[in-house]
C-alpha positions, 0 to 999 in steps of 0.5 A: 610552798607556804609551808617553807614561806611561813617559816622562813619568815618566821624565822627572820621575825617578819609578821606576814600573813599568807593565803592561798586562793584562786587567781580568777575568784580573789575577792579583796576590793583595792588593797594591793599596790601591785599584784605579780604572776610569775614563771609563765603562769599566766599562760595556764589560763584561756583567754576568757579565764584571763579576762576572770583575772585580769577583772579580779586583779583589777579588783583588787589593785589600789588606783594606780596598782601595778599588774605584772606577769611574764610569759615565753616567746613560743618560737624562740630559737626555732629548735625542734629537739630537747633542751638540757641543762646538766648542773652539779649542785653540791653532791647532786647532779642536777639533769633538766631535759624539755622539750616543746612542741607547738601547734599554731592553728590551736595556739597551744604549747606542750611542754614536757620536762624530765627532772633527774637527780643524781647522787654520787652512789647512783640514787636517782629521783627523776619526774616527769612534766607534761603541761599544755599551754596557752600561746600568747604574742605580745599583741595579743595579751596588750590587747586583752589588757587593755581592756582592764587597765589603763596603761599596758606596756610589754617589755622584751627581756626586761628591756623598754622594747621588743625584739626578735631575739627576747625569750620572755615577755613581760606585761606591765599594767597599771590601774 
């Protein structure tokens, strides 16, 4: 991914300086203004590694820096079965099949995913996802948040409010 990063900005002129580290052990002292984690990351991480993060991104966040993190709603839609999405890019065929399963008393999400790509002679490549996730509501991550920054809000869909119906969760908190 930084390979594909550096060039791109390479070849729009910009001077960006990319590195590649470890969340939990980033060691710059207030040089951001808002440090993100995207695409669930954050729920790859127990809750004592998230007080490593939240503690190394406090760290390296200017006064009034911004901490912004998405995370799933576990439970959306209630479904027990696979999810697909069948898209045609271009030539290809793009088939996504995920499926989850959920164990509460551990609070742990097992999420699989089958990648298929279908050309038009039949050429497939297809992977295979198995990832177990840490589950966290929005209580639950305000609460560990708040013990490292000094205002916390959780948003529902991109929205200033929750609901029942938000699929994803957004952590917004300030230094």
């Amino acid at each position: 991914m930084l390979r594909v990063a550096r060039r791109k900005a390479e070849a729009r002129g910009l001077n960006i300086k990319f590195i590649q580290g470890n969340a939990l052990d980033m060691s710059f002292e207030e040089e951001f203004d808002a440090v993100t984690m995207f695409f669930s990351s954050i729920m790859y991480f127990d809750d004592s590694a998230i007080r490593e993060l939240f503690n190394s991104v406090k760290r390296a966040l200017r006064p009034g820096g911004v901490f912004i993190a998405d995370f799933p709603c576990w439970f959306y839609g209630g479904n027990d079965g696979p999810i697909v999405w069948d898209e045609r890019r271009g030539y290809e065929r793009l088939v996504i099949t995920d499926w989850r399963e959920v164990e509460p008393a551990f609070q742990k999400l097992h999420f699989k995913r089958l990648v298929q790509i279908i050309r038009p002679n039949g050429e497939t490549k297809a992977f295979f996802v198995d990832d177990e996730l840490n589950i966290y509501t929005p209580r639950e991550m305000r609460l560990m948040a708040e013990k490292y920054f000094k205002d916390v809000r959780i948003y529902g869909n991109l929205r200033r409010s929750l609901a029942p119906s938000d699929r994803r969760y957004w952590l917004v908190a300030v230094k």
